[in-house]
C-alpha distance (Angstrom), angle and dihedral (degrees) to the residues before:
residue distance angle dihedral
X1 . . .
X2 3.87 . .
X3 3.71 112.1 .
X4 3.58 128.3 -152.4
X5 3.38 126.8 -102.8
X6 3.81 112.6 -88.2
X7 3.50 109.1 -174.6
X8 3.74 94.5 83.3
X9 4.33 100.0 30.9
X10 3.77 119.8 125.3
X11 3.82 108.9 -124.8
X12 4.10 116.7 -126.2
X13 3.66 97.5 164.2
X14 4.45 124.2 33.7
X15 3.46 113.2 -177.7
X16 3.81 100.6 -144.0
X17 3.45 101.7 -176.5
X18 3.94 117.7 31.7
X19 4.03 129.2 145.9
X20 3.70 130.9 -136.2
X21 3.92 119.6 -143.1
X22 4.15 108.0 -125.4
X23 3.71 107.1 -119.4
X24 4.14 109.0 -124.8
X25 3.90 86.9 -114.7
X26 3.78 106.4 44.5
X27 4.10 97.6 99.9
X28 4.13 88.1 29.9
X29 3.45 92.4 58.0
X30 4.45 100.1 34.3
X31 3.67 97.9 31.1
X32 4.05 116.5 101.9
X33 3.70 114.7 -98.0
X34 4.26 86.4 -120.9
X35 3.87 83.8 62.4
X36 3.76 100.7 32.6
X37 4.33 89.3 113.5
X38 3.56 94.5 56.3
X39 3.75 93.4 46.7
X40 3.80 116.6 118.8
X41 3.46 118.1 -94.9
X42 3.67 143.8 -178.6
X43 4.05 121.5 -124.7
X44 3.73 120.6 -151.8
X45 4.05 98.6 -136.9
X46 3.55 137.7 179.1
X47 4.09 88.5 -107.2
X48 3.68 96.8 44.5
X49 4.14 140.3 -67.1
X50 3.66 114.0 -51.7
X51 3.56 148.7 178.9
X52 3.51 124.5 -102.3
X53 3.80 115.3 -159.2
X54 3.70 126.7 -174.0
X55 3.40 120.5 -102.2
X56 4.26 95.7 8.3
X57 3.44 116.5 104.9
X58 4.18 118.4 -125.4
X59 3.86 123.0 12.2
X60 3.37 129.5 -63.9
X61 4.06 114.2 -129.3
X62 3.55 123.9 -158.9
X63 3.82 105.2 -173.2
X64 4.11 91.9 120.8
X65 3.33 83.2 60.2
X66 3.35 105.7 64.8
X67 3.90 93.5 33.0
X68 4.23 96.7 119.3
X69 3.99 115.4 134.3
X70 4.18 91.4 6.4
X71 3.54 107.6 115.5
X72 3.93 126.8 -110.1
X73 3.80 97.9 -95.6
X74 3.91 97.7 48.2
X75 3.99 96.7 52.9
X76 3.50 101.3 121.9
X77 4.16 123.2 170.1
X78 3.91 89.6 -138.6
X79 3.55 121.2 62.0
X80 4.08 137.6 151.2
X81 3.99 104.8 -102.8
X82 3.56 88.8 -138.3
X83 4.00 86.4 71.7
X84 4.13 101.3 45.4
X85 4.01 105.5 106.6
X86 3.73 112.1 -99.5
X87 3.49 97.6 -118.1
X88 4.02 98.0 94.9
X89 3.66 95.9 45.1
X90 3.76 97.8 35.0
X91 3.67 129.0 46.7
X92 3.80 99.2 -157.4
X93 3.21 88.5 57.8
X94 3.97 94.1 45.7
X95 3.72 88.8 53.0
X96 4.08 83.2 67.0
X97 3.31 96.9 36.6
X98 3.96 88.7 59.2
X99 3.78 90.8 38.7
X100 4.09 80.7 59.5
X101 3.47 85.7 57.8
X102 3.33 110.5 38.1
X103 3.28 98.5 -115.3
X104 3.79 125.4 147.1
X105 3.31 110.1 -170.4
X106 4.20 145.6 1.8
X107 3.32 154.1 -164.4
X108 4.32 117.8 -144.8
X109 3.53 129.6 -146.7
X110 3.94 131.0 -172.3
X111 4.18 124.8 -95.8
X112 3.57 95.9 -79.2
X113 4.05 92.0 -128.3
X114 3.48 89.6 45.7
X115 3.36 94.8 51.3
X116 3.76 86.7 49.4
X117 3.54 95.6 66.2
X118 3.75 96.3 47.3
X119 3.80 93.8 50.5
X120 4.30 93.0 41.2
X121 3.81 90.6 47.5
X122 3.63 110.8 119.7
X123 4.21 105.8 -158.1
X124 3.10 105.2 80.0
X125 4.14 101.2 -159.9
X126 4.44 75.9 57.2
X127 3.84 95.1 48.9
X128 3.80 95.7 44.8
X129 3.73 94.3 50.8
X130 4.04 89.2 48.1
X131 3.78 89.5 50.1
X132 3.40 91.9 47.4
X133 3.54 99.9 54.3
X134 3.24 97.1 49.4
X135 3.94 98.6 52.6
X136 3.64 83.4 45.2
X137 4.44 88.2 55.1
X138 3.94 86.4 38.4
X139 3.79 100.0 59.4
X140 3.10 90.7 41.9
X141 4.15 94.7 57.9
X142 3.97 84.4 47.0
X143 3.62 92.8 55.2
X144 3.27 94.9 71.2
X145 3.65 89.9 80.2
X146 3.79 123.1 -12.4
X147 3.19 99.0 -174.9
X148 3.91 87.0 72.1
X149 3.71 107.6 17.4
X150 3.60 116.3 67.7
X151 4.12 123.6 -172.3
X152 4.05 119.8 -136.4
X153 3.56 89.7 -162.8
X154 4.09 119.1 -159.7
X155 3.84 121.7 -115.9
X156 3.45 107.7 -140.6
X157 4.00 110.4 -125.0
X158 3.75 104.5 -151.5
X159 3.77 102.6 108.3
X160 3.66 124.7 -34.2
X161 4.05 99.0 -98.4
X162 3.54 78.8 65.1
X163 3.39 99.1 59.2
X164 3.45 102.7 35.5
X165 4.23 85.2 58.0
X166 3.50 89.5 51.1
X167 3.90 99.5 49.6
X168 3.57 87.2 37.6
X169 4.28 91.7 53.8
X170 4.03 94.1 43.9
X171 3.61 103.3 37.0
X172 3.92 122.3 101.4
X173 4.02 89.2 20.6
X174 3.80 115.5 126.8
X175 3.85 119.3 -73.5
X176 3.88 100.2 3.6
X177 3.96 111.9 140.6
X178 3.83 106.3 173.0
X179 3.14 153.8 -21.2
X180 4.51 131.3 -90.1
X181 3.28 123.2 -139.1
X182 3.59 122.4 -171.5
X183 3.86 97.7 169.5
X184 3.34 127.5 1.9
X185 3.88 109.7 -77.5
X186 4.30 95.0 -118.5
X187 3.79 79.1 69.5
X188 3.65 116.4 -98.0
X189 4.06 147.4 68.7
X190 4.34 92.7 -94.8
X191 3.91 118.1 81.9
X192 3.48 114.0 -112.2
X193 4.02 130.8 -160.9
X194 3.95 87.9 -129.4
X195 3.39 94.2 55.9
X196 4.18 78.1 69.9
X197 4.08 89.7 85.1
X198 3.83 82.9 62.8
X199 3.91 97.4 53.5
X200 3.99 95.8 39.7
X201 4.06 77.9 57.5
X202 3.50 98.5 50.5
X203 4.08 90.3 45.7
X204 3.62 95.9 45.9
X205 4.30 87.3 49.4
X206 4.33 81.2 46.1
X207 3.46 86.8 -122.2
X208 4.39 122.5 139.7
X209 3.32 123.6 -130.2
X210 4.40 108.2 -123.0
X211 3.84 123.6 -170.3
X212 3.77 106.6 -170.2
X213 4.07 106.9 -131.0
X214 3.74 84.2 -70.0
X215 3.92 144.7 66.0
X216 4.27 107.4 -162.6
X217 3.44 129.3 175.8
X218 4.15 99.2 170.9
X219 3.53 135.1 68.6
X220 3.79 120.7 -84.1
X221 4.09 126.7 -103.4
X222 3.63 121.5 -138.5
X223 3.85 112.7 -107.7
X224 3.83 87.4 -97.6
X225 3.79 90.0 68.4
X226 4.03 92.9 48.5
X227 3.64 110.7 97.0
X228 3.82 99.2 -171.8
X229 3.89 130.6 49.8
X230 3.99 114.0 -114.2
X231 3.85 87.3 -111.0
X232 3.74 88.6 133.6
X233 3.87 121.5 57.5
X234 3.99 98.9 169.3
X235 3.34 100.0 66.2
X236 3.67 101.2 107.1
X237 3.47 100.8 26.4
X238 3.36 101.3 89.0
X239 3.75 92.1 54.5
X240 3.98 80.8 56.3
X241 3.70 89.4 52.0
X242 3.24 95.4 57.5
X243 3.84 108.3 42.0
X244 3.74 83.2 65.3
X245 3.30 105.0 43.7
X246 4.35 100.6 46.5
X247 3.91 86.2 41.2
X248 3.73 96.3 64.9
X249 3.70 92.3 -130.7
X250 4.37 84.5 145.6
X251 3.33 95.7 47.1
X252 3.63 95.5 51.1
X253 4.03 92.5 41.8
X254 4.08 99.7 20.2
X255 3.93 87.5 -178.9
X256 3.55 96.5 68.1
X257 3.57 121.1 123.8
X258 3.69 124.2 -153.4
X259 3.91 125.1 -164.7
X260 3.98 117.7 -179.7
X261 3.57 109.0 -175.2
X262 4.01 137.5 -147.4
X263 3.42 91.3 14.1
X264 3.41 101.5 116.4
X265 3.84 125.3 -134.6
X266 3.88 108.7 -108.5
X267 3.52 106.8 80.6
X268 4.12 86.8 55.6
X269 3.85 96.7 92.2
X270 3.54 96.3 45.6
X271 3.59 91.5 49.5
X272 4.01 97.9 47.7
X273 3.57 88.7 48.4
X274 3.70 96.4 52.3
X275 4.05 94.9 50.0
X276 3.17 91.5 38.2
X277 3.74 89.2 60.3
X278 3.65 85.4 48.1
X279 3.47 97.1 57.2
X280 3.86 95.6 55.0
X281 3.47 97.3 40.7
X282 3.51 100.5 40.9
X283 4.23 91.7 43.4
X284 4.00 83.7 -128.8
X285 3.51 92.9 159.6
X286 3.84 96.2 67.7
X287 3.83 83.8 39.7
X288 3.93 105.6 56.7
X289 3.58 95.6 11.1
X290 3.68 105.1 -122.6
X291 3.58 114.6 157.3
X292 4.00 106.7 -132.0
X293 3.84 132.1 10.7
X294 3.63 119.7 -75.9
X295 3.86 100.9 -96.9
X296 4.03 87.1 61.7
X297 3.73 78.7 70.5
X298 3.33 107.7 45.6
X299 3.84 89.1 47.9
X300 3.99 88.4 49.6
X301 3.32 115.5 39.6
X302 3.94 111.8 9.3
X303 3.70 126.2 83.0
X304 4.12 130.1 -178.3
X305 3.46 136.4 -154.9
X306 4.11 120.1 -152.5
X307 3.76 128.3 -171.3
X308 3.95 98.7 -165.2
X309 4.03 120.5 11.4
X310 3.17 121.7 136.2
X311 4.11 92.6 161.1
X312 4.09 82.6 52.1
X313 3.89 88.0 61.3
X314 3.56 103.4 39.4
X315 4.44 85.0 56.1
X316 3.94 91.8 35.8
X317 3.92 84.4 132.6
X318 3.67 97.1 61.4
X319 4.16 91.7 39.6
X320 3.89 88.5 47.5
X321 3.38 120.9 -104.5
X322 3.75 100.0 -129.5
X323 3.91 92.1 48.1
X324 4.04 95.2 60.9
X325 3.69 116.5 97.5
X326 3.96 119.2 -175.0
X327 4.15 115.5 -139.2
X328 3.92 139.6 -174.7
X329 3.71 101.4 -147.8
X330 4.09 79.4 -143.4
X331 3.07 122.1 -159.5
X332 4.02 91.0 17.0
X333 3.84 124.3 91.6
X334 3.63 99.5 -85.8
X335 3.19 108.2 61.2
X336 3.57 126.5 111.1
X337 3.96 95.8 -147.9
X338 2.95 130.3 179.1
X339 4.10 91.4 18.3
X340 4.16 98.1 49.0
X341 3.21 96.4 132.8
X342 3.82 97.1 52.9
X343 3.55 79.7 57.9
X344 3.52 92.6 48.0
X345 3.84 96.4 50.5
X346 3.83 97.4 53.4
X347 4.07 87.1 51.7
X348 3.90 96.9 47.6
X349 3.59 96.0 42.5
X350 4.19 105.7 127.9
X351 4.28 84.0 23.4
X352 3.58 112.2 130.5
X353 3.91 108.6 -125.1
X354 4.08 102.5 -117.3
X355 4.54 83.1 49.6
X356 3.86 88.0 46.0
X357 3.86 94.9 50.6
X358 3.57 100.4 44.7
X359 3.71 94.7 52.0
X360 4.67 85.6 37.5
X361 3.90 89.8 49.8
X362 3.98 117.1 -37.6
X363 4.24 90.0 86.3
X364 3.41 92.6 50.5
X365 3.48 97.3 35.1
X366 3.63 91.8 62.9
X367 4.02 101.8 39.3
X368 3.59 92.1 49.8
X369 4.07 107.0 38.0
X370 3.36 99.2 -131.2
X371 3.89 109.5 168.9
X372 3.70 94.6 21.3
């Protein structure tokens, strides 16, 4: 198949928040040969393939994961790897995949389990070697085509030399958009004026900062362990939210750019109404210092991505308009592919078309480059 030339296309549709699917070789094959038996690894069981992660107890599946276009009744969490579609391990494939879908462009993120266990792992010679290899396996997907594949890539959270060498060895290399955290990169779940030196980096490489519904700083359970179904992705976001906003961090650096994604958008006018209330009543300006009320914030420096809100669009004007970012979730269980934009057409109906595209592709479009 000849594909067009991308450099110069106009973007209708950014996927702001899609996954990848971890090949079963990418920390076998990266990972030094001192750490080679703690590497993860995928098991062929009797259920299913899984992962299995050093130090957590059982197998981790990943069949809900890779769950886009089966229908309803199929979705199983175990599967065989050889039958996932090849779109999250290969980007060829994903190029056709998004083709399917109409989608022009999009940003990846990590397995969300996975990703757990790299960002809750404790050694930090083991968790710099995992994050490494899989920024290493990540640019290299992306570089199939830039102009359409964008990297999140994760900042390891170890120590802040760390992540300052990391940032400072990925950034500026083709198709990278942003930058992961999964705890804050001092080494813990509270925000810390250090970790400043790390956003001031990010800024100065134009690069936002993304925290990906959740902040973890543990090791993962298998989904036998899990007592509740992850029907609610917000619940720690607000936390987030407000860790950056009451420590200053945008006054300090007022460039910074904050994405947390699949979060949805609904809850944000509630939210910025309550703090905001806070604020006033509670005279936390002259308290904490912060500049401006909490809203001023949100409407500055935070962005969200949503797979399925329709209450989000109808109130776009108290989330912000510009700070709304549509996503897939591809290849995870929500997703609507290969029919998003049936989806898309029953929630913008009413939408005038400049407030549809920015929060379709004009948001995204801007934060992350693409085309320039």
């Amino acid at each position: 198949m000849t594909r067009p030339d991308t450099t110069t296309r106009s973007y209708t549709l950014i996927d702001a928040d899609a996954h990848i699917n971890e090949p079963p070789n990418l920390w076998l094959d990266r990972l030094p040969q001192a750490l080679q038996d703690r590497a993860p690894r995928m098991a062929h069981l009797e259920q299913g393939d899984g992962w299995i992660l050093d130090g957590v107890e059982g197998a981790i599946n990943f069949g809900l994961n890779a769950a886009a276009g089966i229908p309803v009744a199929e979705h199983n969490p175990w599967v065989r790897w050889d039958d996932i579609r090849p779109g999250g391990y290969n980007p060829k494939a994903r190029l056709d995949e998004m083709d399917a879908d109409r989608v022009d462009a999009a940003v990846l993120y990590p397995t969300p389990r996975l990703s757990h266990y790299l960002f809750g792992t404790q050694d930090p010679e083991f968790h710099l070697a995992l994050v490494r290899a899989y920024n290493d396996w990540l640019l290299e997907f992306v570089g199939e085509n830039p102009a359409r594949l964008g990297a999140i890539f994760l900042v390891p959270n170890r120590g802040l030399d760390m992540a300052a060498a990391e940032i400072d060895r990925i950034a500026g290399r083709p198709g990278v958009k942003g930058a992961l955290v999964g705890c804050y990169p001092h080494g813990d779940l509270d925000i810390n004026d250090d970790d400043d030196r790390i956003w001031q980096q990010l800024v100065e490489a134009g690069l936002p900062v993304h925290v990906h519904v959740s902040m973890v700083n543990s090791l993962p359970t298998t989904q036998a362990g899990t007592k509740l179904p992850g029907d609610v992705r917000f619940y720690d976001a607000p936390q987030r939210l407000l860790q950056f906003i009451w420590s200053g961090v945008f006054d300090r650096i007022p460039e910074l750019q904050l994405v947390i994604a699949e979060v949805d958008c609904g809850w944000i006018p509630f939210f910025k109404e309550q703090i905001d209330d806070r604020y006033w009543r509670l005279r936390l300006g002259e308290k904490t210092g912060v500049m401006h009320p909490p809203s001023y914030y949100m409407q500055h420096h935070i962005s969200y991505t949503y797979i399925s809100d329709h209450f989000g669009i109808r109130n776009r004007h108290d989330i912000g308009v510009d700070r709304m970012m549509w996503s897939s979730d591809f290849p995870h269980v929500p997703a609507n592919w290969p029919e998003s934009w049936r989806v898309i057409e029953a929630s913008f109906d009413g939408v005038p078309a400049d407030e549809k595209h920015l929060i379709l592709a004009g948001n995204a479009q801007r934060l992350y480059r693409f085309g320039a």
